[in-house]
Backbone as a printed PyTorch tensor [residue, N CA C, xyz], in Angstrom:
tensor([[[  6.0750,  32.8700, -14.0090],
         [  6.5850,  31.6190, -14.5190],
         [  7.5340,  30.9650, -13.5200]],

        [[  8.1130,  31.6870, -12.9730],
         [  9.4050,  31.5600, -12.0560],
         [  8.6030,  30.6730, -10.5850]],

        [[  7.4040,  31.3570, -10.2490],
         [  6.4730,  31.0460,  -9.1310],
         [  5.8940,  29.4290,  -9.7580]],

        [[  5.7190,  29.1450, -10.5240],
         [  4.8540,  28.1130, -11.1140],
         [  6.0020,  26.8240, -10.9730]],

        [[  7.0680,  27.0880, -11.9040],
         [  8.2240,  26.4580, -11.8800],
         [  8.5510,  26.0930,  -9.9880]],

        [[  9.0000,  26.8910,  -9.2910],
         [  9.4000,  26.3780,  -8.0460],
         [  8.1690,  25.5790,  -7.4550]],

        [[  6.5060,  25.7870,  -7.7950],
         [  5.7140,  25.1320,  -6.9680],
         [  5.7460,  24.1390,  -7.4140]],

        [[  6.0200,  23.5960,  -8.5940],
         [  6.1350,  22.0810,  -9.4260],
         [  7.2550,  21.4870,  -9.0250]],

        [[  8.6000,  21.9480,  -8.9040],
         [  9.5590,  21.1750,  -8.1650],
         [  9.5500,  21.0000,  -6.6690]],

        [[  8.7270,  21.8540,  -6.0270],
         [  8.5560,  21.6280,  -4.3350],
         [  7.7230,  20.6090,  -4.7350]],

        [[  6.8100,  20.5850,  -5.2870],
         [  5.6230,  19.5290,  -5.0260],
         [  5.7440,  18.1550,  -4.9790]],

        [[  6.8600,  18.1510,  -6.2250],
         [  7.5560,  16.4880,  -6.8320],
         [  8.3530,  16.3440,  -5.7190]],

        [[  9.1730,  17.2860,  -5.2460],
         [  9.8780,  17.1740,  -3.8610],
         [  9.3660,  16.3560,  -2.7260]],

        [[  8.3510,  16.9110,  -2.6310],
         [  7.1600,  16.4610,  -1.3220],
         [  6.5620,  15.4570,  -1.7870]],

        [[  6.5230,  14.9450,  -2.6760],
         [  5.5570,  13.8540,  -3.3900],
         [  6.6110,  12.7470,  -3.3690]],

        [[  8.1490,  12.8260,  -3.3730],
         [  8.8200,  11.6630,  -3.1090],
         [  8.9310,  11.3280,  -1.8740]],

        [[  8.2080,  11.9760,  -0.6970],
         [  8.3100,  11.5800,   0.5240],
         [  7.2460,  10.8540,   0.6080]],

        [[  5.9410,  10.7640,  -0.0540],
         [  4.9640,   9.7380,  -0.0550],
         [  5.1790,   8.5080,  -0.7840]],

        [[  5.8230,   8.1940,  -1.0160],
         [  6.3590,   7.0460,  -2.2970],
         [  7.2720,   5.8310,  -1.1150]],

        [[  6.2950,   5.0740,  -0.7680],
         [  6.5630,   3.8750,  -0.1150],
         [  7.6920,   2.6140,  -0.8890]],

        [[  8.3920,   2.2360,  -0.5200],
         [  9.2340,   1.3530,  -1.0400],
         [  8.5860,  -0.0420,  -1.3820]],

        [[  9.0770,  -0.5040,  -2.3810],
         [  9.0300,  -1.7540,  -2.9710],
         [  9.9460,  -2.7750,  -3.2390]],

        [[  9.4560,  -3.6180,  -3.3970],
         [ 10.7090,  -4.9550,  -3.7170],
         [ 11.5760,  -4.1890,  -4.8730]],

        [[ 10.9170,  -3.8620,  -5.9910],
         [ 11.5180,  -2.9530,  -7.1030],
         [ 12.5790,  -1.8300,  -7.1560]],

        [[ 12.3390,  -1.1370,  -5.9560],
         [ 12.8980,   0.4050,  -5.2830],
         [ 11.1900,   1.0100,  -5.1070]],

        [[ 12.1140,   2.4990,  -5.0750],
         [ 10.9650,   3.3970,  -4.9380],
         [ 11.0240,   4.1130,  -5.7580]],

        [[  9.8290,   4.8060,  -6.2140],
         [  9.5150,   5.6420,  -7.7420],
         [  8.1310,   6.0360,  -7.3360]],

        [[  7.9890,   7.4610,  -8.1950],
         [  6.8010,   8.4190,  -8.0730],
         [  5.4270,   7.7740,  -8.6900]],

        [[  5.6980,   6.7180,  -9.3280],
         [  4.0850,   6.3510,  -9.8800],
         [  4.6120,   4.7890,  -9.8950]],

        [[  3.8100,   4.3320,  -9.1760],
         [  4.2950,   2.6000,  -8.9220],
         [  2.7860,   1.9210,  -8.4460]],

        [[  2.7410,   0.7520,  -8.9800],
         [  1.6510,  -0.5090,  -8.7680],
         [  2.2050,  -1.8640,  -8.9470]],

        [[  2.2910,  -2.2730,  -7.4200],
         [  2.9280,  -3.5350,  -7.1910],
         [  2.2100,  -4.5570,  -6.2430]],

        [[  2.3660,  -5.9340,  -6.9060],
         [  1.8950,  -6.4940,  -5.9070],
         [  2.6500,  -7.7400,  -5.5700]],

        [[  3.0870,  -7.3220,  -4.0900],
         [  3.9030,  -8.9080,  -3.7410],
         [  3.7480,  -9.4310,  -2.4670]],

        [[  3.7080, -11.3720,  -3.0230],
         [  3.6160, -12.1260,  -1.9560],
         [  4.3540, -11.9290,  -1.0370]],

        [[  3.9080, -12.5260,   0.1820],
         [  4.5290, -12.1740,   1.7920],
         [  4.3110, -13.5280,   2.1200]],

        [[  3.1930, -14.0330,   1.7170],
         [  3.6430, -15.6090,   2.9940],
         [  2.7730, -16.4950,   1.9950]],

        [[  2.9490, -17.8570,   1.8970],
         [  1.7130, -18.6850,   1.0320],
         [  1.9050, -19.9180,   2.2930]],

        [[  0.3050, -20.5760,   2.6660],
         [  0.1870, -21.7540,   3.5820],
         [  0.1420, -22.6540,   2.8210]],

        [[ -0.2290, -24.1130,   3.4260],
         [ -0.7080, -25.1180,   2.5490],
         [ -2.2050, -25.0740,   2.6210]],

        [[ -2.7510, -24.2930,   3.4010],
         [ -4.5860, -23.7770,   3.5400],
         [ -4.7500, -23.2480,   2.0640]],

        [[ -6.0020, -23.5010,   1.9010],
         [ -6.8240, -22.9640,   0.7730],
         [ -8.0130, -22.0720,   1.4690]],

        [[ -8.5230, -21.4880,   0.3640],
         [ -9.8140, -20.6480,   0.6060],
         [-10.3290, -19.3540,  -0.2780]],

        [[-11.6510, -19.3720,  -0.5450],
         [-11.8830, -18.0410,  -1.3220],
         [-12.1200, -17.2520,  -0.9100]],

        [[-12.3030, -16.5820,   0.5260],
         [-12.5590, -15.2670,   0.7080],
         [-11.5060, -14.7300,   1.0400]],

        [[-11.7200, -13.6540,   0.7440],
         [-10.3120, -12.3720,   0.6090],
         [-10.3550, -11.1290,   1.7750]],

        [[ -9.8480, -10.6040,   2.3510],
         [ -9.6990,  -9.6200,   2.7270],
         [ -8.7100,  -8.6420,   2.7030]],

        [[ -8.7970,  -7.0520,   2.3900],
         [ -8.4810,  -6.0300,   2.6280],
         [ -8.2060,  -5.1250,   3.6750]],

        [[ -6.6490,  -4.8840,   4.3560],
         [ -6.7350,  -3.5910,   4.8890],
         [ -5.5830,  -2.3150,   4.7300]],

        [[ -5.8130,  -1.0060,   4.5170],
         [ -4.9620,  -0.2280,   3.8120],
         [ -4.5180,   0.7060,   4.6360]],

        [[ -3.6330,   1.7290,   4.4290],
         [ -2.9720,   2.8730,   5.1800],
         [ -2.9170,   3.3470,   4.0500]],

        [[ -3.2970,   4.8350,   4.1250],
         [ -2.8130,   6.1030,   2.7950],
         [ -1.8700,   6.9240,   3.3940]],

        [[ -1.0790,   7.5060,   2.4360],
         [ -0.0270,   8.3170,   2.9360],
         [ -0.4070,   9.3390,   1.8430]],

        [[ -0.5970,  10.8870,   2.2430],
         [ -0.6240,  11.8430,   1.8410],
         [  0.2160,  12.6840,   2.0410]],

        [[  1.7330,  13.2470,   0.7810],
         [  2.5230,  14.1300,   0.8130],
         [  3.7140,  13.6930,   1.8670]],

        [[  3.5800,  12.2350,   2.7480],
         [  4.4740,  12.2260,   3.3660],
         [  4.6480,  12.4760,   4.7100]],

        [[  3.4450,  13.6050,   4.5270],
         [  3.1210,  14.1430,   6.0220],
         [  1.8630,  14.0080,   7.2760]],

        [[  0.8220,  13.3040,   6.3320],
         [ -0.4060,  12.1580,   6.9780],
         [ -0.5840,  10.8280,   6.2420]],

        [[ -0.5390,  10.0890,   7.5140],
         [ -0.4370,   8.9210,   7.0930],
         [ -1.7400,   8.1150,   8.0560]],

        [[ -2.9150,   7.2360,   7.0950],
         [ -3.7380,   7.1390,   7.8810],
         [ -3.8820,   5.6530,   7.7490]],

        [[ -4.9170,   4.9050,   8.5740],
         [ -4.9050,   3.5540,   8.0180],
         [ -4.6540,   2.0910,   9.0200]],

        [[ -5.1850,   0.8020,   9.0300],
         [ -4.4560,  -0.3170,   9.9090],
         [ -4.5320,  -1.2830,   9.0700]],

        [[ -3.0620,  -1.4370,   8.3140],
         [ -2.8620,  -2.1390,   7.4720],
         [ -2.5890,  -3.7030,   8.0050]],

        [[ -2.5900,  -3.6870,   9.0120],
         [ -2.3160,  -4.9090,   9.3670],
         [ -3.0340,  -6.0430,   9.2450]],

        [[ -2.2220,  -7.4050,   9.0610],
         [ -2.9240,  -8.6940,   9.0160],
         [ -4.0130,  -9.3670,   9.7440]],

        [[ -4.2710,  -8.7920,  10.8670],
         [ -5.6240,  -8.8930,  11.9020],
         [ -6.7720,  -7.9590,  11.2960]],

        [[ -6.5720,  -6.7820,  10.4730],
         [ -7.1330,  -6.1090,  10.4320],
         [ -8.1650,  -6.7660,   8.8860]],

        [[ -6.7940,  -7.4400,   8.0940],
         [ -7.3070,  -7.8520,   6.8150],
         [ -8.0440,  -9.2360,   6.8530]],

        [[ -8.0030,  -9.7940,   7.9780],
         [ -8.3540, -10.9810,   8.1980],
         [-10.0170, -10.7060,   8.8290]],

        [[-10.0250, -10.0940,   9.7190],
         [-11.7750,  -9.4000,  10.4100],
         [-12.5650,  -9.0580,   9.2150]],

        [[-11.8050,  -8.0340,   7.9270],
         [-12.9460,  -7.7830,   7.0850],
         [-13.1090,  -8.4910,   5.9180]],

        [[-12.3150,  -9.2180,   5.9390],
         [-12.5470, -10.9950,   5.3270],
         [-13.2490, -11.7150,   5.8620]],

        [[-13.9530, -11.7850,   6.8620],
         [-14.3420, -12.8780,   7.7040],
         [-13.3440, -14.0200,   8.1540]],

        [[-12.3080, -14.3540,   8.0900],
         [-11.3590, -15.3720,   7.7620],
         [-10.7960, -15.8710,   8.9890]],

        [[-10.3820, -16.6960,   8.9910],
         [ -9.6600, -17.7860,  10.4560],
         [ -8.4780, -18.2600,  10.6250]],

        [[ -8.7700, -18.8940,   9.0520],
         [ -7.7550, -19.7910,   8.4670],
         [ -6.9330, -18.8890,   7.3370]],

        [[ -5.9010, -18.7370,   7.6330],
         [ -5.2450, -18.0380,   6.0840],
         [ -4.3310, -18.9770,   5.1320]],

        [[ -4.6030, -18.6820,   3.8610],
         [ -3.9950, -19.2920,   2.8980],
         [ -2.4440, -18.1110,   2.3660]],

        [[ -2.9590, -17.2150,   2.0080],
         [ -1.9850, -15.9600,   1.9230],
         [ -2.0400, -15.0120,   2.1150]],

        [[ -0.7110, -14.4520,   1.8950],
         [ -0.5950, -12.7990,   2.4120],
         [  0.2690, -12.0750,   1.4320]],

        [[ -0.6260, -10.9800,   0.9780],
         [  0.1250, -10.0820,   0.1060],
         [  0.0220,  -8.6950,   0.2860]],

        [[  0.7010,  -8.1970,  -0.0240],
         [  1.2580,  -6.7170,  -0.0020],
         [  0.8490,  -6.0060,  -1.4690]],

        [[  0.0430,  -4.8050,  -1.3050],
         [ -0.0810,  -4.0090,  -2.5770],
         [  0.1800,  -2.9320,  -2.4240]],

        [[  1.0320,  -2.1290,  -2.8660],
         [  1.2000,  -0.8620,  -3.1340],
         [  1.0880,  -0.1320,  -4.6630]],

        [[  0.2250,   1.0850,  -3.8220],
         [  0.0100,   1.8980,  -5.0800],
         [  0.3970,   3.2080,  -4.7750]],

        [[  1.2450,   3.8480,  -6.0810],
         [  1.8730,   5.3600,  -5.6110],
         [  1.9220,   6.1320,  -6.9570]],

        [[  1.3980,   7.4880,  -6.0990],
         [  1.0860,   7.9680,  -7.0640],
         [  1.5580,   9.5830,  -6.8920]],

        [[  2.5300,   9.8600,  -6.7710],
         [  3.4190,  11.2270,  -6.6540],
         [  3.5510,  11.8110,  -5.5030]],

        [[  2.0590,  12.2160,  -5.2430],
         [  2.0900,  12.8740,  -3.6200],
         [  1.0440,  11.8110,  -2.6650]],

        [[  0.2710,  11.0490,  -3.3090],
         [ -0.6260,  10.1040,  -2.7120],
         [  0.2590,   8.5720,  -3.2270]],

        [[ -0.1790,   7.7570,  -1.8130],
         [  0.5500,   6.2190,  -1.6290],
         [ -0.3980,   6.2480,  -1.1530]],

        [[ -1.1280,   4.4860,  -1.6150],
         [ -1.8090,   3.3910,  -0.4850],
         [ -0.9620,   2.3670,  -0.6380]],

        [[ -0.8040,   1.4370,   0.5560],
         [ -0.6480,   0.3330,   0.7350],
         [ -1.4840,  -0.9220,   1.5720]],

        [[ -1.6360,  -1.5880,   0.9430],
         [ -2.7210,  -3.0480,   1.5800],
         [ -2.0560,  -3.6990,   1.6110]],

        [[ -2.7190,  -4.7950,   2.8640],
         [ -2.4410,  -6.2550,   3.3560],
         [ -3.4290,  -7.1450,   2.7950]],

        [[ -3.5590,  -7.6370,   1.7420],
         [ -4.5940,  -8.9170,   1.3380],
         [ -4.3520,  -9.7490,   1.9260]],

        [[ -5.7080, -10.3560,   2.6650],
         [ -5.3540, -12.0290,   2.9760],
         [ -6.4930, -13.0310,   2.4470]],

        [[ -5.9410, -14.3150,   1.8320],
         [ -6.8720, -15.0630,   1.1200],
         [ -7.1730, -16.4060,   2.5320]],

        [[ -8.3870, -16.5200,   2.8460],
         [ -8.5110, -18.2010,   3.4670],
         [ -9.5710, -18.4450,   3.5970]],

        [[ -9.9070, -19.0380,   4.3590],
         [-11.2180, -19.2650,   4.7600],
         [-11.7350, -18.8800,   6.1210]]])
């Protein structure tokens, strides 16, 4: 019992090192999504790009705005948002971009 108990508090331990910050703070189970930039451009296609963080200790991913813009097809950007999702010992975070 004693063994079970310490692997559940190491784990939550290690699982707050994957827990990416938010406008909100930071917390073990979080889904947020916030604006970063709005243009006066319009447009409907969207793009996605993410980084995962596992335990804190791999972190994979090119979250960046060039990156979200290529698998959008996009040129022109209308916006940019930030999503994070966390989930104890696993975090993703994305760069959405909306334009044309």
């Amino acid at each position: 019992m004693k063994k079970l108990l310490f692997l559940s508090a190491a784990a939550l331990m290690l699982g707050a090192c994957a827990t990416p910050p938010t406008e909100v703070g930071t917390a073990l189970f979080a889904q947020t999504t916030q604006p970063l930039m709005v243009t006066p451009n319009s447009g409907t296609r969207s793009g996605r790009a993410c980084a995962t963080n596992l335990l804190g200790i791999f972190i994979s991913g090119d979250m960046s705005v060039d990156a979200a813009k290529k698998n959008g097809r996009i040129t022109q950007v209308a916006s940019i948002d930030k999503e994070v999702r966390s989930y104890a010992v696993w975090a993703e975070a994305c760069t959405i971009v909306t334009g044309r």
